[in-house]
C-alpha positions as CSV (number, residue, x, y, z in Angstrom):
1,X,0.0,0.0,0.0
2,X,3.1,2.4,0.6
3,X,5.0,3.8,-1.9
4,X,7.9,5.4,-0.6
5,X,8.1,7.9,-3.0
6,X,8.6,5.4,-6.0
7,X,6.5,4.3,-9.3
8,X,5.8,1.1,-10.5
9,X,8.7,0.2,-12.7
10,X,6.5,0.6,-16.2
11,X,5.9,4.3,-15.5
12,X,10.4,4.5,-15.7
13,X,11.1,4.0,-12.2
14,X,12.8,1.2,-10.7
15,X,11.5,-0.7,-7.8
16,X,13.2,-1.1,-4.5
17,X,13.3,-4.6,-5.9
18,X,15.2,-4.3,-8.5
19,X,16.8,-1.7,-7.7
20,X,18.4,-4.1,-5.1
21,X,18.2,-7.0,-7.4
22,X,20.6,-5.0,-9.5
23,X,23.1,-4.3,-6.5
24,X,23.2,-7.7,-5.8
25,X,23.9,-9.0,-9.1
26,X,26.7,-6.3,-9.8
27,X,28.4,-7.6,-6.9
28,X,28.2,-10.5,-7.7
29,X,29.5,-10.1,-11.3
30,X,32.2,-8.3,-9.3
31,X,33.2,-11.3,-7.2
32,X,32.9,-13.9,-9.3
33,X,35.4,-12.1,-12.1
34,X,37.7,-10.9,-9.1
35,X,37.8,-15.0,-7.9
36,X,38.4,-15.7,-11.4
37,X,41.1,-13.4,-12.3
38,X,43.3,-14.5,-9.3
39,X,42.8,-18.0,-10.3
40,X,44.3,-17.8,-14.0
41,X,46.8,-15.1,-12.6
42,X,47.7,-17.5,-9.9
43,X,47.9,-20.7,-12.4
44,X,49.9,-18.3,-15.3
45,X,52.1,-16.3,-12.8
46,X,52.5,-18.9,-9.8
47,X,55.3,-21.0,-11.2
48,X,57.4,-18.3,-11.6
49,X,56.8,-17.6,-7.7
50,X,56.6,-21.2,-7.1
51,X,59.6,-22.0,-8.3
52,X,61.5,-19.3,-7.8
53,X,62.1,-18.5,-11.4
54,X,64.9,-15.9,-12.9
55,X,63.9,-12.1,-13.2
56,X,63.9,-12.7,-17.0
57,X,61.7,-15.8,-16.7
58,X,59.3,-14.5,-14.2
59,X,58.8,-10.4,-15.2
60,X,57.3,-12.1,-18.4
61,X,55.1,-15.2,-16.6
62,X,53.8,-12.0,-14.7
63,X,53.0,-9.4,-17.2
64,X,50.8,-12.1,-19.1
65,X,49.1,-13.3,-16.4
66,X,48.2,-10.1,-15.3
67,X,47.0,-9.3,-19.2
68,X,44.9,-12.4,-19.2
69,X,43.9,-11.8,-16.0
70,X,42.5,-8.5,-16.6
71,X,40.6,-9.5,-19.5
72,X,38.8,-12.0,-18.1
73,X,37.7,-9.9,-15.2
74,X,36.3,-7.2,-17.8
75,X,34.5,-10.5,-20.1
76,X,33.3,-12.0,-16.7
77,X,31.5,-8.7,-15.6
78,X,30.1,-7.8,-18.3
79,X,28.6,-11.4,-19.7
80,X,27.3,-11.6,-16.1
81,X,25.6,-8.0,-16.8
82,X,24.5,-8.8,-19.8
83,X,22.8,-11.9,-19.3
84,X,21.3,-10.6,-16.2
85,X,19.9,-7.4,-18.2
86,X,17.8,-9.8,-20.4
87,X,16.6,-11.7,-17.6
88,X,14.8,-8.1,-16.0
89,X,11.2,-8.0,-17.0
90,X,11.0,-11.4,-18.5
91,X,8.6,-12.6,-15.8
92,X,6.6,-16.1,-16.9
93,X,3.3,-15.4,-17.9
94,X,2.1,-18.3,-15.1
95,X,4.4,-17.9,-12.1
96,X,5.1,-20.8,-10.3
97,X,3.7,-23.0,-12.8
98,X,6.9,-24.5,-14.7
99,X,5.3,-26.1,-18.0
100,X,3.8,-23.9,-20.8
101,X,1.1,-26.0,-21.2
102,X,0.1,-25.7,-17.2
């Protein structure tokens, strides 16, 4: 019954709801690319640490994992965006019922 000051999201306005379902999936596009960076810089970039690698061995083993690193982070984010920005407003005609023929 209260509105908070806010429309009802086909007048332009966002909800509360989504304006929180938004926050929530930015972050998560956040984390998930962050976890995922470290892992391939780790795996790329690790021997050289592991194994205690030469300065003209390891500079290199670093510089690309940090390149592939960073582009995944930016693909990550955004495919995680993206899919979630053609998921808002498809709501199933019949919610709850899982079937199109329910």
């Amino acid at each position: 019954m209260e509105n908070h000051g806010g429309r009802a999201s086909g007048s332009g306005r966002r909800s509360q709801a989504q304006r929180d379902a938004i926050t929530v999936e930015i972050g998560y596009a956040l984390c998930s690319a962050a976890f995922a960076a470290a892992l391939v810089f780790g795996a790329v970039a690790g021997p050289a640490f592991v194994f205690g690698l030469s300065g003209g061995t390891r500079h290199p083993l670093v510089v690309s994992g940090a390149a592939v690193a960073s582009v995944l982070f930016v693909v990550r984010v955004v495919s995680v965006l993206v899919r979630f920005g053609r998921g808002v407003g498809a709501q199933p005609s019949h919610p709850g019922r899982t079937s199109p023929d329910s």
